[in-house]
N, C-alpha and C positions, 0 to 999 in steps of 0.2 A: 246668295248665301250658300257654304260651301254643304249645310246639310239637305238643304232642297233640293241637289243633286246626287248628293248619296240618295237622297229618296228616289230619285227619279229611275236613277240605278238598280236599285231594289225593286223597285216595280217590272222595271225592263227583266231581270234576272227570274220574277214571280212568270212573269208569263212566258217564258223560257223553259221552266219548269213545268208548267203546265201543259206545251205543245211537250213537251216531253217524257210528262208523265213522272215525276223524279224530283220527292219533294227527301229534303236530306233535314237533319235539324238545324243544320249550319245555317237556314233561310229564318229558322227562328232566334236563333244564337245574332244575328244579325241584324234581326230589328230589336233583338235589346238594348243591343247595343245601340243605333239609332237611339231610343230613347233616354238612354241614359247619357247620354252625349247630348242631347239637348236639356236636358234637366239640369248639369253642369253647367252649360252656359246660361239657361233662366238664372242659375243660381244668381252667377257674374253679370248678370242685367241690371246696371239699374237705372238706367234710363228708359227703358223698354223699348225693344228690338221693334221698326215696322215689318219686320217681314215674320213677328210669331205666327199672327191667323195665317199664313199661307205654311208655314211649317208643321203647325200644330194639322192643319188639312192634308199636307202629304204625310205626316206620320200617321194619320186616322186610314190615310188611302191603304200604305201600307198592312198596315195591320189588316183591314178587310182582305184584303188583296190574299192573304198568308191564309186567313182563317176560311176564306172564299175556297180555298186551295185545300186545303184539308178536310172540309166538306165533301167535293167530288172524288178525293181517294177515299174515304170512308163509304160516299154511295158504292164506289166500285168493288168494296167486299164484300 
């Protein structure tokens, strides 16, 4: 599914940022989006998708992954 890979993407780019120290709001502008892109398509489910739990599990990754990341530049000030 083509958002399990935007996810995947998203994670690859979170720790990219983080060996780099270089968190922009774009990383969170972007998992909004993420969600709201798959909210659109639950809309349009109605036979229900087998690959939600693994969607709904990379969207949760992400999200820690962001908020994981925001935590170590906050200890850092």
């Amino acid at each position: 599914m083509e958002i399990v890979e935007e996810c995947r993407e998203f994670l690859e780019e979170i720790e990219k940022s983080i060996n780099l120290d270089n968190l922009t709001e774009e990383e969170y502008e972007e998992l909004e989006a993420l969600n709201k892109w798959y909210k659109r398509v639950m809309e349009r489910d109605l036979w229900g998708t087998p690959t939600k739990k693994e969607v709904e599990s990379y969207l949760e990754k992400c999200k820690e992954a962001l908020f994981s990341f925001v935590e170590k530049i906050l200890e850092k000030k």
